[in-house]
C-alpha positions in Angstrom: 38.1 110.3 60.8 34.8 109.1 59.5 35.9 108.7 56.2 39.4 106.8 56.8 37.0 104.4 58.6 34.6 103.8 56.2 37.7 103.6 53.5 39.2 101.3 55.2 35.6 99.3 55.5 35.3 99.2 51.9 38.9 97.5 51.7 38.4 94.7 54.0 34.9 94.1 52.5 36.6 93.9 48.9 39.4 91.6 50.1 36.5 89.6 51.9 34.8 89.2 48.6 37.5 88.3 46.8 38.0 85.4 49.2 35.0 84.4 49.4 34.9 84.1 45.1 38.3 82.0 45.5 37.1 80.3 48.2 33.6 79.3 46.3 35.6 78.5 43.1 38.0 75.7 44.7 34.7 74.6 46.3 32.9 73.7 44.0 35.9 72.5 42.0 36.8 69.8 44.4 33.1 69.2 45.2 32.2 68.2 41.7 35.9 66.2 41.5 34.4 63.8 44.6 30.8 63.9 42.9 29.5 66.0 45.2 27.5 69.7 44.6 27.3 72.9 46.5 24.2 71.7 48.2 25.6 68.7 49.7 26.9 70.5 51.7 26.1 73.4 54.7 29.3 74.8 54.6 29.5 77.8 52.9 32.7 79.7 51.6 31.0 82.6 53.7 31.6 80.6 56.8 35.1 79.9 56.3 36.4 82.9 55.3 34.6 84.6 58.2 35.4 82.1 60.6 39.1 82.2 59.5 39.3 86.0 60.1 37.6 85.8 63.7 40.2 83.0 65.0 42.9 84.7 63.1 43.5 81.2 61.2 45.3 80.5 57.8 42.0 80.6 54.9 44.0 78.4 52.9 45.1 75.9 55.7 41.8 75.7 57.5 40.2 74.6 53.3 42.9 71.9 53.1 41.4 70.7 56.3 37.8 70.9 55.1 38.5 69.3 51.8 41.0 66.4 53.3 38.5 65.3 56.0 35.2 65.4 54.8 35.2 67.4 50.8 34.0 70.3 52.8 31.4 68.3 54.8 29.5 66.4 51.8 30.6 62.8 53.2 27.9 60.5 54.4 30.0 60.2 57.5 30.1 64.0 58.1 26.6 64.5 57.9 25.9 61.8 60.2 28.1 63.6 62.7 27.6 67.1 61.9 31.1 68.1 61.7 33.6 68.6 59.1 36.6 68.1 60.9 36.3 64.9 62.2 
C-alpha cells in the first residue's frame, strides 16, 4: 500500500515539474516580449501551477489570464495594486 502511494507521489511530482518547466518557459518568453524579466515580477510559475491544482482550475487558462491583464504581474499598474488580475 505504501509503495503504490509513494509511486503515485513520484508521478504527480514529475507532472508538476514538468508544468512548472512549461510554465517558466512561456514566462519568461512573453516577459522578455513586453520588456519585462523574471524579477519584475513575484509571480512565480510555482504559484500558478500550484494554485491551479488546489482550485482545480485550467493551468493554461488561468496563464492567459495572467499574461492578458498584467504580463504575469510586471505592469506598473499591477504592482501598484498588488494583483495580477485586475
Amino acid at each position: 500500500m505504501e509503495q503504490e502511494f509513494l509511486k503515485k507521489k513520484k508521478e504527480i511530482d514529475s507532472i508538476r515539474t514538468i508544468k512548472i518547466n512549461a510554465c517558466t518557459e512561456y514566462m519568461m518568453k512573453a516577459l522578455s516580449n513586453q520588456g519585462f524579466k523574471m524579477n519584475d515580477t513575484k509571480l512565480t510559475p510555482q504559484a500558478l501551477v500550484i494554485a491551479s491544482e488546489k482550485a482545480s482550475f485550467d493551468l493554461p487558462l488561468l496563464m492567459a489570464a495572467a499574461h492578458l491583464e498584467s504580463c504575469f504581474g510586471a505592469t506598473r499598474r499591477a504592482k501598484k495594486t498588488n494583483s495580477v488580475f485586475s
